[in-house]
C-alpha positions as MATLAB code, in Angstrom:
seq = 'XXXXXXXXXXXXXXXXXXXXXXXXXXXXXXXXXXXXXXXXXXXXXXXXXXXXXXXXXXXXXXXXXXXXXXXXXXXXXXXXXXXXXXXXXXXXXXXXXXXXXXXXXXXXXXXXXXXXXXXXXXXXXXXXXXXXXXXXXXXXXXXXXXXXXXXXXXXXXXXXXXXXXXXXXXXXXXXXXXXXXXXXXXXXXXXXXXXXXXXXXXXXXXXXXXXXXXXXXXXXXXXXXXXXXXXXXXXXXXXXXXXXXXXXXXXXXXXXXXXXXXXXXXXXXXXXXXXXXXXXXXXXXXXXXXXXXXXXXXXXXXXXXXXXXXXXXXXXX';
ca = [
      75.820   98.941   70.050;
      75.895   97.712   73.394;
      75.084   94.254   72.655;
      77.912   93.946   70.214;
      80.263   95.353   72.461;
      79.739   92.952   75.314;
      79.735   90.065   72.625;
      83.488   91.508   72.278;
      86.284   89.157   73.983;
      88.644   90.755   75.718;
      91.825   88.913   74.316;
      92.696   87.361   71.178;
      94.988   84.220   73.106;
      93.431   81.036   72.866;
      93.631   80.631   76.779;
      93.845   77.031   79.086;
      92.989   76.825   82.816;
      93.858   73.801   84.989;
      92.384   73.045   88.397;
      93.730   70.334   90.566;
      90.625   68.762   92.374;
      90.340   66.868   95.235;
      87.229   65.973   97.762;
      86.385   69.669   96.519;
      82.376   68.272   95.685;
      80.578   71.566   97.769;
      83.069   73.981   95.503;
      82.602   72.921   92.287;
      79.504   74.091   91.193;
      80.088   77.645   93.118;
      83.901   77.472   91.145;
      81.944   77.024   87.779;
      79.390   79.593   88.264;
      82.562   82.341   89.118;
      84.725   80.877   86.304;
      82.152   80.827   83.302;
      81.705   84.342   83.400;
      84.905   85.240   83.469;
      85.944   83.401   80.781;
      83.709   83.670   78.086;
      84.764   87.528   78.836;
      88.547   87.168   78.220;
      88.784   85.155   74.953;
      86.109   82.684   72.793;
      88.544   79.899   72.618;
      89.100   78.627   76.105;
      89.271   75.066   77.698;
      88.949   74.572   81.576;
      90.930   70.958   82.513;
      89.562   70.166   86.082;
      91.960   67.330   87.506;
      90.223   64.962   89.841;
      93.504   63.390   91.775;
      91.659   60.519   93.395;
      88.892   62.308   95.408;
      87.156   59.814   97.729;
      83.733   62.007   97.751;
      81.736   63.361   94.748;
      83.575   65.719   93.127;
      84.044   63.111   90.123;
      80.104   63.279   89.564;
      80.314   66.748   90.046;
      82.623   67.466   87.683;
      80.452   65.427   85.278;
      77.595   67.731   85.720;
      79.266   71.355   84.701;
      80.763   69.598   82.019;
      77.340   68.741   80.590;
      76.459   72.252   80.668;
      79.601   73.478   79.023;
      81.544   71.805   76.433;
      84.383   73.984   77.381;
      85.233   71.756   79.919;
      87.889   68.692   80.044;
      86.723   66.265   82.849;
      90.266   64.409   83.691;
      89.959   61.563   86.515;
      93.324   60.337   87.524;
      93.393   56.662   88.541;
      94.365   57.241   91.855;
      95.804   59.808   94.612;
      98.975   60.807   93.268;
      98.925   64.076   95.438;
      98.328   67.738   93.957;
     101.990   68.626   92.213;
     100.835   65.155   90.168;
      97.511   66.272   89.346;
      98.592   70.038   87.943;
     101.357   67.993   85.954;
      98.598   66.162   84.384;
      96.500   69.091   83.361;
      99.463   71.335   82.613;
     100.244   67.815   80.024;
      96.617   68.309   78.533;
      96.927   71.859   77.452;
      97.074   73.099   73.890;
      96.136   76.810   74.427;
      98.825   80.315   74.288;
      97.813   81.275   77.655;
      97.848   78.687   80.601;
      95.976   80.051   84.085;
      96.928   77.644   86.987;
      94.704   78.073   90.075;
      93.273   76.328   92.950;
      89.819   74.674   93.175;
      88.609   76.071   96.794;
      88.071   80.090   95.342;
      90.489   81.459   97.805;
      92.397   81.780   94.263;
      89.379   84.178   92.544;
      88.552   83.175   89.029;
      88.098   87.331   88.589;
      91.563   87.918   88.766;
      92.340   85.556   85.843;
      92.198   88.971   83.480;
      94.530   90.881   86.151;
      96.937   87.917   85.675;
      96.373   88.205   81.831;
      96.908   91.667   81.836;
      99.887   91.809   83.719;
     101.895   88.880   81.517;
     100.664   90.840   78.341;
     102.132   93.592   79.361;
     105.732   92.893   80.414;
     107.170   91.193   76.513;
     110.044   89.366   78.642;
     107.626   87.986   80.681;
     106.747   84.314   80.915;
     104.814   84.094   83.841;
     102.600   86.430   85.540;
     102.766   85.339   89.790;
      99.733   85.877   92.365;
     101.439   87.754   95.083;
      99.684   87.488   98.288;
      98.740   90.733   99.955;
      96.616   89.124  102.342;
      95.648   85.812  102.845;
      93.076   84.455  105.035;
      94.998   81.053  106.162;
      95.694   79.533  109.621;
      98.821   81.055  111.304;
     100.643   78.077  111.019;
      99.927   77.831  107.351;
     101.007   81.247  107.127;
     104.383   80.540  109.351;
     105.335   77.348  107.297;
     105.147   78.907  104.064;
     107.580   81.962  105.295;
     109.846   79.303  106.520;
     109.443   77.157  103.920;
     110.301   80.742  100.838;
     113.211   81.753  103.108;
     115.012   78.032  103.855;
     114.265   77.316   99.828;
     116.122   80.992   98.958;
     119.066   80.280  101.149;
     119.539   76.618  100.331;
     118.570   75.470   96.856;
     119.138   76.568   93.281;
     115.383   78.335   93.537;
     115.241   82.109   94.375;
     111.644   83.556   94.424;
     110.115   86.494   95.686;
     107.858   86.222   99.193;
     104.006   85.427   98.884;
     104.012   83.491   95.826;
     101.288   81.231   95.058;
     100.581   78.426   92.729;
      98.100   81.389   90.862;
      99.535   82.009   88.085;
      99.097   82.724   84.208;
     102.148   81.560   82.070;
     102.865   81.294   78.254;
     102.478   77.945   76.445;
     106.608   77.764   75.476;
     106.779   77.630   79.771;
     105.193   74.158   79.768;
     106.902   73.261   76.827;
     110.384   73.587   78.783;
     108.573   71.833   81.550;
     107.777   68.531   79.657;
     111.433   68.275   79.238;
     112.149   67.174   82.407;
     111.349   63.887   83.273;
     112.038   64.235   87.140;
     109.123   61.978   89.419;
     110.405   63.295   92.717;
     110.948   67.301   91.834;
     107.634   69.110   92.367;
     105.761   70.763   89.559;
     105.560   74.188   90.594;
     109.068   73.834   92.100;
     110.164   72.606   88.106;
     108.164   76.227   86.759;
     110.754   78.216   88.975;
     113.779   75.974   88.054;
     113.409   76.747   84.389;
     113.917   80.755   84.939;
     111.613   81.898   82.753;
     111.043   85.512   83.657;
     107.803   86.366   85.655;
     106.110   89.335   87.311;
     104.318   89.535   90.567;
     101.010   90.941   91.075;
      99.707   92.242   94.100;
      96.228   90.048   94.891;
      93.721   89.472   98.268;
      93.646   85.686   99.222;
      90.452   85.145  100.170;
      88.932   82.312  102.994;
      87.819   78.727  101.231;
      84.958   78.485  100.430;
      83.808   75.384  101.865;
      85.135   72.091  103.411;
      89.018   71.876  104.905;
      92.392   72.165  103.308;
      94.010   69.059  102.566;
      97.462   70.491  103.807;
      98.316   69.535  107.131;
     102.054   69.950  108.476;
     102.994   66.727  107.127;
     102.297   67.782  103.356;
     103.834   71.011  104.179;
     106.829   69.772  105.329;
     107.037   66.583  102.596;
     107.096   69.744   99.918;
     109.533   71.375  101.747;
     111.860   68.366  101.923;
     110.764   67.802   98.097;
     112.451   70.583   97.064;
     115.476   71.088   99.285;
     116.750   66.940   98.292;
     115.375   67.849   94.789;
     117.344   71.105   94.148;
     120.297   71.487   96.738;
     122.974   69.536   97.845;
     122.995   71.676  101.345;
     122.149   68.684  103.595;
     124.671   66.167  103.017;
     127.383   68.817  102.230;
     126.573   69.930  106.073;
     126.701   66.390  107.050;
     130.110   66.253  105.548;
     130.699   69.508  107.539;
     129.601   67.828  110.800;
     131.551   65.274  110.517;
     134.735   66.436  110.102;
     134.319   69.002  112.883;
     133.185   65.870  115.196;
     136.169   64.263  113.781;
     138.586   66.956  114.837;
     136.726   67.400  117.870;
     137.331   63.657  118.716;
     140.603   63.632  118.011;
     141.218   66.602  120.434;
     138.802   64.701  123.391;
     141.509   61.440  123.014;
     144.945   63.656  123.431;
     143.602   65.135  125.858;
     142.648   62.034  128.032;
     145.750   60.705  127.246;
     147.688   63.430  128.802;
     145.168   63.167  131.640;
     146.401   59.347  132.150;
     150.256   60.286  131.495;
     149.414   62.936  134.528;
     147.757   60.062  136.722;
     144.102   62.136  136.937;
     142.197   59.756  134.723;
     138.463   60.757  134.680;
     135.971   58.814  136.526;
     132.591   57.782  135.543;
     130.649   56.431  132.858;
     127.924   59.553  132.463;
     129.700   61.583  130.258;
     131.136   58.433  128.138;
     127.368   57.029  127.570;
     125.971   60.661  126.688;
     128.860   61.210  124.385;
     128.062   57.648  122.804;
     124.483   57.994  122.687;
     124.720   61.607  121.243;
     127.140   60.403  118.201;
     124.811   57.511  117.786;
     121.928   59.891  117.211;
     124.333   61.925  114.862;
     124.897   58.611  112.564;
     121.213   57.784  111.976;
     121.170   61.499  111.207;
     123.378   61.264  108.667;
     122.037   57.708  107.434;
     118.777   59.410  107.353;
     120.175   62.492  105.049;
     122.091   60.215  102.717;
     118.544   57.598  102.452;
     116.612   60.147  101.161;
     119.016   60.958   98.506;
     119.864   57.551   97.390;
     115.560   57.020   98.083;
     115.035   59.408   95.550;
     117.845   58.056   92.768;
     115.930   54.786   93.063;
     112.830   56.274   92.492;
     114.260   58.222   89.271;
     116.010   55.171   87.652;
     112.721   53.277   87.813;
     110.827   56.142   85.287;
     107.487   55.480   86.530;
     104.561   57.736   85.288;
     104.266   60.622   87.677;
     100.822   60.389   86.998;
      98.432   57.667   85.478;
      95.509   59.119   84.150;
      92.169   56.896   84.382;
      89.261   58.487   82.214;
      88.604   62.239   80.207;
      85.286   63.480   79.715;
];
């Protein structure tokens, strides 16, 4: 009796989980042995898509090898970097299951809360989405500080209102991605795009825990090139304060010269170039400003009207 009731799966949903991979070669065995497990307890129709985007070490080969042990596996090698937001498009395009899990590669994301996640989705019927919520994570404090910034700038500025601590764990129902493959944005982010649609989704409480091996591949610059992604992707806050700016240093202007002129009409005309070169050298500064707000809209209409593949995909195993 207690044979057939661990040969029992825990679901009945056919279920699909995609993993982004990249230089992640000292993970992916330890990933495998955690996930395996797990999964052949929740349903016995399953398919795990690991996404290598471009990894320079031996993560492809490693790949390769769990997938000979388990035909459960999808080995997808993209034919270059394209960057992570590519890579979980490219899965997320590969799935054909109910239930879609979406998780990192580097376990901080544990493959044992997968049912929690299941679980909480199942039991909400409005539900589309069932959210990690972060109630400790075990990141660098800047990490930590960007991402704050990053949720609170995002609530105030763009069309996308989340809740605090979200993370790109998630389960979501199959009709989610089908919304999602109707937008054929390149520049938008992927998870940003999940939020955008509105699909209801519940939070769950969940411990972050430490990678477990190797380095993240976000640095500040990726941080802030997904912050930027979204606000010129879903807001049209920076060049509406531009146009803000402007007419204020317009007004402002405008005041400066009547009142010089009434200083010449007076006779005390103002001596001195200082203040004339700082004022020239600050507005200056202000113009590329703007020039630099308006290029990366305009940069990101060119790279929409060209419809290139957000993602190229090289070989499947």
């Amino acid at each position: 009796r207690r044979k057939s009731k661990n040969r029992m799966k825990k679901y009945k949903q056919t279920v699909s989980v995609v993993i982004p991979i990249y230089n992640d070669q000292e993970v992916i065995a330890e990933l495998y042995r955690r996930l395996h497990p797990v999964m052949e307890e929740i349903t016995a129709d399953y398919e795990v898509i690991l996404v290598d985007d471009g990894s320079r070490d031996a993560s492809w080969e490693e790949m390769l090898k769990v997938r000979q042990q388990d035909e459960h596996i999808k080995a997808v090698r993209l034919s270059r970097n394209f960057g992570q937001q590519s890579a979980i498009a490219a899965g997320l395009s590969l799935t054909s299951k109910e239930l879609i899990v979406l998780m990192d590669s580097d376990l901080q994301d544990r493959p044992e809360d997968i049912p929690v996640l299941i679980d909480a989705l199942l039991s909400d019927e409005r539900a589309a989405m069932a959210i990690a919520q972060w109630e400790e994570r075990k990141d660098s404090k800047l990490k930590i500080a960007v991402s704050r910034l990053f949720q609170r700038v995002s609530n105030h500025i763009t069309e996308i209102h989340t809740m605090p601590r979200l993370g790109i764990f998630r389960v979501m129902k199959q009709s989610v991605v089908e919304e999602l493959r109707k937008f054929p944005e390149k520049t938008a982010t992927t998870v940003s795009l999940l939020y955008y649609i509105g699909s209801r989704y519940v939070a769950v409480p969940l411990k972050r825990d430490a990678r477990f091996a190797g380095k993240s591949g976000y640095n500040l610059n990726k941080m802030l090139a997904l912050t930027f992604a979204r606000i010129f992707s879903f807001s049209m806050f920076p060049i509406r304060l531009v146009t803000y700016l402007g007419a204020l240093l317009c007004i402002g202007s405008m005041i400066a010269a009547l009142t010089l002129i009434i200083y010449k009409l007076v006779g005390n005309v103002v001596a001195g170039w200082t203040s004339m070169m700082v004022l020239m050298l600050f507005l200056f500064g202000l113009n590329f400003a703007f020039l630099g707000v308006l290029g990366e809209y305009i940069g990101r209409i060119f790279l929409e009207t060209k419809q290139r593949p957000k993602f190229m995909i090289g070989e499947i195993v």
